[in-house]
C-alpha positions in Angstrom: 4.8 -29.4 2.1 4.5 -31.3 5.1 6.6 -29.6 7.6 5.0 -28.8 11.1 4.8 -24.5 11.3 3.4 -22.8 14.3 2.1 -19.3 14.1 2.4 -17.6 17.8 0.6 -14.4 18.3 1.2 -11.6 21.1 -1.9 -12.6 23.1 -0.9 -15.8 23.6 -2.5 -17.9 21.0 -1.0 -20.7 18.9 -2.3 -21.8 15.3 -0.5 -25.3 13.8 -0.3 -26.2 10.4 2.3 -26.5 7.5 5.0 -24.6 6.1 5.5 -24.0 2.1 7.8 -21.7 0.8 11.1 -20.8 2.3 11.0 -23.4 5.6 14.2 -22.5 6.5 13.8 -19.1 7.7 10.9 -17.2 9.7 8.1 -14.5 9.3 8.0 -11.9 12.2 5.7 -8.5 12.2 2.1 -7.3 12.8 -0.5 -10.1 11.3 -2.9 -8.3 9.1 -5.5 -10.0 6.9 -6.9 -8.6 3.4 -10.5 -9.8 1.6 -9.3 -9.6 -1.8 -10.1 -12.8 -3.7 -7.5 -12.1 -6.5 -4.5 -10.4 -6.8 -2.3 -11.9 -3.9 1.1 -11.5 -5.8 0.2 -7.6 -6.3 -0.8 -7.6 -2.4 2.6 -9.5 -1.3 4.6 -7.1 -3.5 3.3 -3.6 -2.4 5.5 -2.0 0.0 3.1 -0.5 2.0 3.0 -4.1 3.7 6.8 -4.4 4.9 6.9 -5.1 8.6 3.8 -7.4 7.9 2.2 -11.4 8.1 -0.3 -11.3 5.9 -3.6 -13.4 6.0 -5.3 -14.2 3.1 -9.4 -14.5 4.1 -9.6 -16.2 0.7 -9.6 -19.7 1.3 -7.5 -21.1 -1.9 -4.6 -18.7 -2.5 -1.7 -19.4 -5.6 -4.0 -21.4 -7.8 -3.0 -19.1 -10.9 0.8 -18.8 -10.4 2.8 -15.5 -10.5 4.3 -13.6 -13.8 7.2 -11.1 -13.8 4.3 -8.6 -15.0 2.2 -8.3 -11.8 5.0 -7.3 -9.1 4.2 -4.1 -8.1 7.6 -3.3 -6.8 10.8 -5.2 -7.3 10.1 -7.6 -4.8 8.0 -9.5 -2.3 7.6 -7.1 0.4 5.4 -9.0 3.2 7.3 -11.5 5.6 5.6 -14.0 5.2 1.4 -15.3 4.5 -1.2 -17.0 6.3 -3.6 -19.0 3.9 -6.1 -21.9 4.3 -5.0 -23.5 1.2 -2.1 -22.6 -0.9 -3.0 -24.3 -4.4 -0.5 -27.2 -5.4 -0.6 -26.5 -8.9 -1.4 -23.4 -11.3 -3.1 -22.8 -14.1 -3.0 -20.0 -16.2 -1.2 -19.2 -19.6 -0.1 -16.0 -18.4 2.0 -18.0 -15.5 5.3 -18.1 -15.8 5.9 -20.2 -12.3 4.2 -21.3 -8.9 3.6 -18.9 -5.8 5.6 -21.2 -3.5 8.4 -21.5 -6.1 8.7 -17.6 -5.8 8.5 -17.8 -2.1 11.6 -20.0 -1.7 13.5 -17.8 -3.9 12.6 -14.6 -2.1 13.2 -16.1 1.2 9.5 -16.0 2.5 7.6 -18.3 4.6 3.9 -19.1 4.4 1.9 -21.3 6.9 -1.4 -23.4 5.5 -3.9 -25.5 6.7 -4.7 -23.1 10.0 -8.5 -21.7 10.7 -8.1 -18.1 8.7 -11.9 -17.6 9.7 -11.0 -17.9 13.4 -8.0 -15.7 13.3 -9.3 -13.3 11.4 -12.2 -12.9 13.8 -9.5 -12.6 16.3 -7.8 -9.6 14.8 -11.9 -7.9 14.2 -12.2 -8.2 17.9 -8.6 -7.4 19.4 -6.9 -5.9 17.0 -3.9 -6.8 14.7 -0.9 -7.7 16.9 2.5 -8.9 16.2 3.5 -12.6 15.0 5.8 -15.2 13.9 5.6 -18.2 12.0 8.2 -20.5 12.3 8.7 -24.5 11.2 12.3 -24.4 13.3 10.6 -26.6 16.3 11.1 -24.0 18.6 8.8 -24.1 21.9 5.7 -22.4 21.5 6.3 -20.2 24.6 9.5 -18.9 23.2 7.5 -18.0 19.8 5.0 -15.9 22.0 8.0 -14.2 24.0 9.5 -13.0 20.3 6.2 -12.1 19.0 5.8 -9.8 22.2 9.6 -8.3 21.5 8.6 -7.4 17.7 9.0 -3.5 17.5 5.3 -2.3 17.4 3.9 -0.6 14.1 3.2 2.8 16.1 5.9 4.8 15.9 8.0 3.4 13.2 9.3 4.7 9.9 9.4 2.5 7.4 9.7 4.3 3.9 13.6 4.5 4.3 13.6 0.8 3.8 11.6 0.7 0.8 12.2 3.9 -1.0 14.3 4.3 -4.3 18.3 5.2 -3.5 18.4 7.9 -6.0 16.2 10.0 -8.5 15.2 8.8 -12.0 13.1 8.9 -14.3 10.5 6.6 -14.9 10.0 5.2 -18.1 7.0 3.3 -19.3 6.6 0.0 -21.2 4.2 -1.9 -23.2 3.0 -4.6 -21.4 0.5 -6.7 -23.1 -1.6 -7.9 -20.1 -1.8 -4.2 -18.7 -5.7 -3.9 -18.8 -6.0 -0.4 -17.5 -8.8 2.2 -19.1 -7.2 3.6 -22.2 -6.3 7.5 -21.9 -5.5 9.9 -24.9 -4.0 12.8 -23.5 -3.4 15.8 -25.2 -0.5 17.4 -23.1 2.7 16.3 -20.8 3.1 17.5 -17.6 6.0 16.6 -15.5 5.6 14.7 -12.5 7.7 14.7 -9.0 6.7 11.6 -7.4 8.3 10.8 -3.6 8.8 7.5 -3.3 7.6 6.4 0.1 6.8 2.8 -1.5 5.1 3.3 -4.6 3.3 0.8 -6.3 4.4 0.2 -10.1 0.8 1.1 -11.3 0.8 4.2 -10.0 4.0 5.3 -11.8 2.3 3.0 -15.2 -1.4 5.5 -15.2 0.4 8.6 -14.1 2.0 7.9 -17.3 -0.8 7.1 -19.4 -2.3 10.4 -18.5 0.6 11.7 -20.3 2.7 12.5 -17.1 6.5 12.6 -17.5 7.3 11.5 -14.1 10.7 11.4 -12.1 10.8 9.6 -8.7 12.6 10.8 -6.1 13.4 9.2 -2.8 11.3 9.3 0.4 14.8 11.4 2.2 15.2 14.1 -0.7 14.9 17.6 -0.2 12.9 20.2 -1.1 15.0 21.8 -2.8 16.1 18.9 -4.6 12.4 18.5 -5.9 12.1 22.2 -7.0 14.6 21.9 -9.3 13.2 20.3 -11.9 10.8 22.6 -11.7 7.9 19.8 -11.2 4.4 21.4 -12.6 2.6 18.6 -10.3 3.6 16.4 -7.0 2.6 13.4 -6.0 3.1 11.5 -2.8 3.1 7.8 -2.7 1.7 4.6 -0.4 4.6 3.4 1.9 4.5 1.3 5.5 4.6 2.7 8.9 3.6 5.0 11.1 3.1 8.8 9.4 3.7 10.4 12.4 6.9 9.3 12.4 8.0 9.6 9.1 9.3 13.6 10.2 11.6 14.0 7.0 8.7 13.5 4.7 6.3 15.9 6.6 9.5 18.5 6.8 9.5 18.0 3.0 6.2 18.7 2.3 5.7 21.5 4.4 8.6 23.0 2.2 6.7 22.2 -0.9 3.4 23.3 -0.4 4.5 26.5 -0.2 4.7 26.9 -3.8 1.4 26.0 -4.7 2.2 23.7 -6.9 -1.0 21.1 -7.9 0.1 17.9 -5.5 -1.8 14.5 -5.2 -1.5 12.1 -2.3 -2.5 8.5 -1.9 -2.8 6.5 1.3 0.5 7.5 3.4 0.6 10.9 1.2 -2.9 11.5 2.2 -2.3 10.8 5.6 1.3 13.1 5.3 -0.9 15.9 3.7 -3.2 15.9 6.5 0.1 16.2 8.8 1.3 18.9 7.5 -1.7 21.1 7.9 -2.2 20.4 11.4 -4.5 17.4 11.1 -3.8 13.8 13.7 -3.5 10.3 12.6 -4.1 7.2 14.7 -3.8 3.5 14.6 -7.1 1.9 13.8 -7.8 -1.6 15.3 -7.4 -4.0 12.1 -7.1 -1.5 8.9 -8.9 -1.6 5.9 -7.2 -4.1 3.5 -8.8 -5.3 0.1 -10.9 -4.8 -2.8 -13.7 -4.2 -2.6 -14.0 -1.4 0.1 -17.0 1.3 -0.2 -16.1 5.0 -0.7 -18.7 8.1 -0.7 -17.7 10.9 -3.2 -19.3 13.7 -0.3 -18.7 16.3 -3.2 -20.7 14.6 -5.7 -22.7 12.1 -3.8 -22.0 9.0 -6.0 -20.3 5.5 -4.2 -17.3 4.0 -5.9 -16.0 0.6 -4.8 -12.4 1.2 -4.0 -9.2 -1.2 -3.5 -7.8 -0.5 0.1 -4.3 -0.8 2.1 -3.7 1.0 5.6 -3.6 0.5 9.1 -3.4 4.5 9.7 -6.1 7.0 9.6 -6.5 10.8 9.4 -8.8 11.8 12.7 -11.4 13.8 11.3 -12.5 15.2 14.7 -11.4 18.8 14.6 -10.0 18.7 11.1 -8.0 21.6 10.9 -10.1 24.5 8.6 -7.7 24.9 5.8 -8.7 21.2 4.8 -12.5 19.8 3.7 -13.0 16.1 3.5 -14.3 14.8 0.5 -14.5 11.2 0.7 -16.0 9.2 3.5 -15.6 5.4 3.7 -18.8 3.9 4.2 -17.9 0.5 6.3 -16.8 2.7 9.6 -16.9 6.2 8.4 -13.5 7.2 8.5 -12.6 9.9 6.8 -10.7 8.8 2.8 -10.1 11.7 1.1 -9.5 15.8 1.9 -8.9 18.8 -0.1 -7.0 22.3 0.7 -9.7 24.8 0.5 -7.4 27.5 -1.7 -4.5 25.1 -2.5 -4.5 22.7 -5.6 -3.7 20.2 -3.3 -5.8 16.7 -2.6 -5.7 13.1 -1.3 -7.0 9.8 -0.6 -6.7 6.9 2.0 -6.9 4.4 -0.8 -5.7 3.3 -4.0 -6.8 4.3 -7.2 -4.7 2.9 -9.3 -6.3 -0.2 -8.3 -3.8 -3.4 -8.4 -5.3 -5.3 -7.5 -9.1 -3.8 -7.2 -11.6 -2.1 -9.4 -11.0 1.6 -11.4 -14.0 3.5 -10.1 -11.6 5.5 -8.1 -9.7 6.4 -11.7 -10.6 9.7 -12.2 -8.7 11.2 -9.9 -5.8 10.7 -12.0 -7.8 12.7 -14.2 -8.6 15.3 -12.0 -4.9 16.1 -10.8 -4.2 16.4 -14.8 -7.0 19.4 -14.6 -5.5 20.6 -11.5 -2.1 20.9 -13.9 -4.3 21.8 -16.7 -5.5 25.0 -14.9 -2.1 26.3 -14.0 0.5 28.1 -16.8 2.2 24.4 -17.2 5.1 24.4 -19.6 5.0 21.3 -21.7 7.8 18.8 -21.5 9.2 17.7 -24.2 
């Protein structure tokens, strides 16, 4: 791990250190930087971070390897990371091989041995911006003209990239490291998720709730959805702008019609919100990692919540048919609504946790009472 790798940024600035991973090729998108202290192959692995560098404000990143188990898709998903340190050896039994190992064989590129504490004070005070790191030698200036040419996050639509190509049905497994809070549910519901990048654990709790879910792609119809005659909806995490992602918010609008209970998390809140007349916006540098402040407005209590977005619903002039219910307590941006007569309910952050903590789970629990309340056939 001694080859020379530059990271050039938008503004301008340079950062040198080394490459590890996959040398040979390069990292370009929007540098981004998440607190969490554990859990990097679960970050690197959740779609909502296509398009993305990520920088890891933990200083010693890979020092207990990667498993088959904690991928929360069915691949890595960032372009590449930005780490002070990325451990030289592993240790851990549940380890089945070494971060940079997994790195060369997906094709990404990481960059160590750079100030994360600078850059990451960088991206407080400007903003994220687009990236690349490269170990090709190529002169600085030229990195900073490619950065500049990297499509910007605002307006794109990413979820076609990451979404499922067809519907199925998802089928759980026993996983003997899976350590989320037992559940013993007394009835089945079936579950239409949209796939707009969902994380694995989603699909594993809705599941152990006693869902029986099948996915569907970010570009099916509504119709297409209705015809399984879904007793609950629930809309995924994905990347990208929501603003632009029309064919899911031209979905939606369909479905909501019916009433049917429906559950959003992150870019399904953020759809939601869409869809009943509510604005989204870019926020300077996102809320990424674990350990991330919620207030419960509704009942007043503060869970610590597991966060992943660079979007945000504006909760100036919220349109009346929606009431927020969750307020994140860093900056006070709204992370969470309901539909005043609708069963319908989101939130900007993740509670299925993956990495993070499960004060957020009941609300797994609370779209099953949604279901509950409704004349729900049971699947059998």
């Amino acid at each position: 791990m001694n080859n020379d790798a530059v990271l050039a940024l938008e503004n301008g600035m340079i950062f040198r250190g080394q490459a590890f991973g996959d040398v040979d090729t390069e990292a370009k998108g929007e540098v981004v930087f998440n607190t969490s202290i554990t859990g990097y192959q679960e970050v690197m692995s959740d779609p909502s971070y296509t398009g993305q560098i990520m920088t890891f404000t933990y200083p010693h990143i890979g020092n207990y390897g990667v498993n088959p188990e904690d991928f929360e898709s069915d691949s890595l998903k960032v372009e590449g990371i930005i780490v002070k340190e990325c451990s030289r050896t592993y240790s851990n039994y549940r380890a089945t091989g070494s971060l940079q190992d997994l790195m060369k064989e997906q094709s990404r590129i990481g960059i160590q041995g750079l100030d994360t504490r600078q850059l990451v004070r960088i991206l407080r005070s400007e903003g994220v911006m687009r990236g690349i790191i490269s170990a090709q030698g190529k002169d600085p200036q030229v990195l900073i003209e490619e950065a500049r040419s990297i499509p910007s996050m605002e307006g794109l639509d990413l979820t076609l990239g990451v979404t499922c190509h067809a519907s199925y049905i998802f089928k759980p497994q026993t996983e003997e490291f899976v350590q989320d809070p037992l559940i013993a549910p007394k009835k089945t519901f079936h579950i239409a998720a949209i796939d707009y990048g969902i994380k694995r654990n989603i699909l594993r709790r809705l599941a152990q709730y006693g869902c029986h879910v099948t996915v569907f792609p970010a570009h099916a119809k509504a119709e297409e959805i209705l015809a399984i005659k879904p007793e609950g909806i629930f809309l995924s995490n994905g990347p990208g702008d929501p603003a632009a992602t029309v064919h899911a918010i031209n979905t939606i609008t369909e479905l909501v019609k019916h009433g049917i209970p429906t559950f959003g998390i992150c870019l399904g809140h953020q759809l939601l919100s869409l869809v009943f007349g509510a604005k989204t916006y870019k926020l300077r540098f996102g809320h990424r990692g674990a350990n991330h402040p919620v207030k419960n407005l509704l009942t007043g209590e503060i869970e610590i919540t597991s966060q992943n977005h660079g979007f945000a619903v504006d909760q100036n002039g919220l349109p009346a048919a929606l009431e927020a219910t969750h307020i994140n307590l860093n900056d006070n941006t709204l992370s969470g609504i309901r539909h005043r007569e609708l069963p319908i309910f989101s939130v900007q952050y993740h509670p299925e946790a993956a990495p993070g903590p499960h004060d957020s789970d009941y609300l797994f629990k609370q779209f099953i009472e949604m279901m509950s309340a409704g004349q729900s056939a049971t699947v059998a």
